[in-house]
C-alpha positions in Angstrom: 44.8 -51.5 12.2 46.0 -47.9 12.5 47.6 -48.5 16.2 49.7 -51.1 14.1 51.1 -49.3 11.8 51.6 -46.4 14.2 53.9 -48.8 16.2 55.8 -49.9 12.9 56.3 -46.2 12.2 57.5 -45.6 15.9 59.7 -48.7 15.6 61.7 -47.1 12.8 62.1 -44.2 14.2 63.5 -45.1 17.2 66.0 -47.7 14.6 67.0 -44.5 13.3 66.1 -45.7 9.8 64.8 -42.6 8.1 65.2 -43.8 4.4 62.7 -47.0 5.6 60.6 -44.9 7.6 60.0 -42.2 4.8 59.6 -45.4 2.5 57.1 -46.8 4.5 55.0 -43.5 4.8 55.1 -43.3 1.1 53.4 -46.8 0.9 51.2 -46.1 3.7 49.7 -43.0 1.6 49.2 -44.9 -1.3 47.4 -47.7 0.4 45.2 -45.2 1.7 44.6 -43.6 -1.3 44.3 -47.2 -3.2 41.2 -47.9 -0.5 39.8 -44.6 -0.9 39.9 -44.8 -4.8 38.4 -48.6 -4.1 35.7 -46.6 -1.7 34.4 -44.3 -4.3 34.0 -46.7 -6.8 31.9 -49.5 -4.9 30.2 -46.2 -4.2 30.3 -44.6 -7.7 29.2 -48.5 -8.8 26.7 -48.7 -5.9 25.3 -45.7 -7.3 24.8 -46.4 -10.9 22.9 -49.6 -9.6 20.4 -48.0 -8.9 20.2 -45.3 -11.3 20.0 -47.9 -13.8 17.2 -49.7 -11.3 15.2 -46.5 -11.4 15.4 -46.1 -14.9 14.1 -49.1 -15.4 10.6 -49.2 -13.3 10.2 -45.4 -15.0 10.6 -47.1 -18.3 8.1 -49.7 -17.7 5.8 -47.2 -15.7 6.3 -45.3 -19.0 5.0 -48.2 -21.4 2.3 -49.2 -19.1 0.5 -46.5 -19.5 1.5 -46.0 -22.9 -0.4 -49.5 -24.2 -3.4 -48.2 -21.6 -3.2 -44.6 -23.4 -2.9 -46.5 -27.1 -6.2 -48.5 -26.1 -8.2 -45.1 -25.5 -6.6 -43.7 -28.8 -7.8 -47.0 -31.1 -11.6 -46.3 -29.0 -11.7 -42.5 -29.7 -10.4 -43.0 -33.4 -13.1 -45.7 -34.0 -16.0 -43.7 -32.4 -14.7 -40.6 -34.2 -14.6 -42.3 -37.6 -18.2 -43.1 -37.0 -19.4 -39.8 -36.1 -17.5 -39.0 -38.9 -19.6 -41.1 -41.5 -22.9 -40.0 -39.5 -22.1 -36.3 -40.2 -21.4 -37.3 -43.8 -24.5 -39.4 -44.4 -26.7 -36.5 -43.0 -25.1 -33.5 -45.2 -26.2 -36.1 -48.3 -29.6 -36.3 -46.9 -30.1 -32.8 -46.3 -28.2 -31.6 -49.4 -30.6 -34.0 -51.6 -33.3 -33.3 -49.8 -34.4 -36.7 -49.1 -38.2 -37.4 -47.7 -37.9 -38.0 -43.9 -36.9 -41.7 -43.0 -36.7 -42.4 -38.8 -33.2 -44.3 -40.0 -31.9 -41.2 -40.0 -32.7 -40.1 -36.6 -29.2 -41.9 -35.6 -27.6 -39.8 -38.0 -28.5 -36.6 -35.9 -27.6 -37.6 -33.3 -23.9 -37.3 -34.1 -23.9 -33.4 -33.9 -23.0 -33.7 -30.2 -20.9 -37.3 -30.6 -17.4 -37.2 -30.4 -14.8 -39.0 -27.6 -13.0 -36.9 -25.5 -9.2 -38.0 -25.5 -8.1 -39.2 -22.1 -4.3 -40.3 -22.1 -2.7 -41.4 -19.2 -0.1 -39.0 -17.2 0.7 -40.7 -14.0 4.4 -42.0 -15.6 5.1 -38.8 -17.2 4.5 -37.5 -13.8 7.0 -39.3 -12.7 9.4 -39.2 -15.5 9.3 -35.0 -15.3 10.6 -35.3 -11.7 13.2 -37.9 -12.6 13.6 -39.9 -15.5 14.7 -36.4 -17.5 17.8 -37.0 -16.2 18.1 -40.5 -15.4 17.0 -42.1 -18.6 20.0 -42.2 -21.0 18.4 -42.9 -24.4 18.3 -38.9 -25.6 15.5 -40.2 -28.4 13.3 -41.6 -25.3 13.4 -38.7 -23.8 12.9 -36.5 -26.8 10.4 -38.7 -28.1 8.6 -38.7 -24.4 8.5 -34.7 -24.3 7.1 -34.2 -27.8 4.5 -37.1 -27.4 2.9 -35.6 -23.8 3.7 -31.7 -24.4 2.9 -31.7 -28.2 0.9 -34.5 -29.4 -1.8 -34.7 -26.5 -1.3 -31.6 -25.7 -2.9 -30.3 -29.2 -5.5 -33.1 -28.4 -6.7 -32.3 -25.0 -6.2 -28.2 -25.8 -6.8 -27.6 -28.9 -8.9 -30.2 -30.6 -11.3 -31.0 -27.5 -11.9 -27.7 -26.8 -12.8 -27.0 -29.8 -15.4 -29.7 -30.0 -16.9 -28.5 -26.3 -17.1 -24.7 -27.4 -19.5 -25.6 -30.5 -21.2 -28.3 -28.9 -22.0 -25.2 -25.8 -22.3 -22.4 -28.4 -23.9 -24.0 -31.3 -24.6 -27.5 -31.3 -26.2 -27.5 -28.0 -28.7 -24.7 -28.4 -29.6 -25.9 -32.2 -30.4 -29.1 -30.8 -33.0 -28.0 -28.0 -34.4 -26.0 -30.4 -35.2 -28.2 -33.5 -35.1 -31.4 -32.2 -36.5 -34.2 -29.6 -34.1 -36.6 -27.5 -34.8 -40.5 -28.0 -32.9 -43.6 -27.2 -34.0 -47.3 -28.5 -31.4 -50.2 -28.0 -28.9 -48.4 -26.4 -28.6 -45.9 -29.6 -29.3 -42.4 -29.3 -31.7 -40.4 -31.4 -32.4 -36.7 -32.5 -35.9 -36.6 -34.1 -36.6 -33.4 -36.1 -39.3 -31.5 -34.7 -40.3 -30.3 -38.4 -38.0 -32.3 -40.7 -39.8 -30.4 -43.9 -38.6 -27.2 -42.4 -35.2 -28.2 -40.4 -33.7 -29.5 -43.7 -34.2 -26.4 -45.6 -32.4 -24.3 -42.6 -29.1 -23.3 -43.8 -27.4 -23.2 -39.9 -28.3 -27.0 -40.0 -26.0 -27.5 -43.2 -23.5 -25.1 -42.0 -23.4 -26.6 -38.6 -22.7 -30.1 -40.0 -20.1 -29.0 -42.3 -18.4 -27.2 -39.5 -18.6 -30.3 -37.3 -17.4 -32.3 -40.1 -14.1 -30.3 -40.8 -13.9 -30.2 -36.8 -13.7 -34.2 -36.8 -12.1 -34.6 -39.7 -9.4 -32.6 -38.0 -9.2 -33.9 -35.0 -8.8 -37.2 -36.8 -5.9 -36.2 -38.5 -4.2 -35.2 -35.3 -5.6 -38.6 -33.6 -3.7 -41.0 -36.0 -0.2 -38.6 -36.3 -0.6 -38.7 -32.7 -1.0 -42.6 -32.3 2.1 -43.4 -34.9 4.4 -41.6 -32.8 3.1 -43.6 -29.6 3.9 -46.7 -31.3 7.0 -45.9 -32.3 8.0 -44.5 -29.0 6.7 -47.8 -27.3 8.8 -49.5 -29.7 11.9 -47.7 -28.9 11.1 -47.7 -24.6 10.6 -51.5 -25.6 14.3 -52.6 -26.7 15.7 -50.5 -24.4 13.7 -52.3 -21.5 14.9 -55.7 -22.6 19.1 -54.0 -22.8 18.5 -53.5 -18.9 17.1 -56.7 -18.1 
């Protein structure tokens, strides 16, 4: 192709027709430019392809674990709100004083019962490396950042820690001391070793109260925490089904 229009150019040279010749050079730059222009944009297009192609499996990598990480959320809330009531139930009995019923036993037993929260990171991962930049949807992104940096991050660094340095300091210790281990049908108890005694301690009813407030917290922080996912999930949801 270029040794043809080299010998059109050499053709009207040698005819002494300058006007043509500078004519046809004029044309023959803009055709190259037109294919160059044509060029970068199969490439610029070829490009965007699969941007939006990686956007899309981060987005659904995204939401995978999402639904996994709202699963372990709705366990930990459930098990939480339990302890919750246990902690309750045994303040009433040691705050009334009630005469020692075995029932109870399970109601020790949630000093030291809580669920560790355990979200799912390997998207994020991913999305930190890439999808920042890739994924369009600014309120994705935002709403990706604030959910894995803030929300769990309180979770796993504030709240859980909190839980594991009374259960070491505090909870651990008082247990060993004032109580015996048991488990019946899978449930777990903590038997007084001098229930007459125990309930008039006052590190028994400070330590429950304490725990309380702890999981009453951490509660609070489980639920905010769990909106936002769904509304995130919500929001990576429609904008899944705009790329399909």
């Amino acid at each position: 192709m270029i040794k043809f229009f080299r010998n059109i150019r050499q053709k009207l040279i040698n005819q002494g027709k300058t006007t043509n010749y500078f004519k046809y050079a004029i044309g023959e730059i803009v055709l190259v430019v037109i294919g160059i222009l044509i060029a970068l944009q199969i490439n610029n297009w070829n490009e965007q392809r699969k941007s939006y192609k990686t956007e899309f499996e981060i987005l659904e990598s995204l939401q995978r674990d999402l639904q996994l990480t709202k699963l372990e959320l709705e366990n930990d809330i459930k098990h939480n709100e339990l302890s919750k009531l246990k902690l309750e139930m045994a303040l009433e009995v040691i705050n009334k004083k009630l005469v020692y019923n075995p029932e109870n036993d399970t109601l020790f037993g949630a000093i030291s019962s809580w669920e560790s929260p355990l979200p799912t990171f390997t998207a994020y991962e991913i999305f930190k490396n890439k999808g920042i930049e890739i994924i369009r949807n600014k309120k994705i992104t935002e709403g990706v950042i604030n959910l894995y940096e803030s929300d769990f991050n309180y979770l796993i660094n504030d709240y859980d820690k909190a839980e594991w340095a009374i259960y070491q300091n505090v909870s651990n210790p008082f247990k060993l001391k004032y109580f015996s281990y048991s488990t019946k049908n899978e449930k777990f108890y903590l038997i007084p070793n001098d229930y007459n005694k125990l309930i008039e301690n006052p590190e028994l009813r400070n330590l429950f109260t304490m725990l309380q407030s702890v999981r009453n917290r951490g509660l609070i922080s489980y639920r905010l925490t769990l909106k936002n996912l769904i509304d995130l999930s919500l929001l990576i949801e429609e904008e899944i089904h705009k790329l399909k």
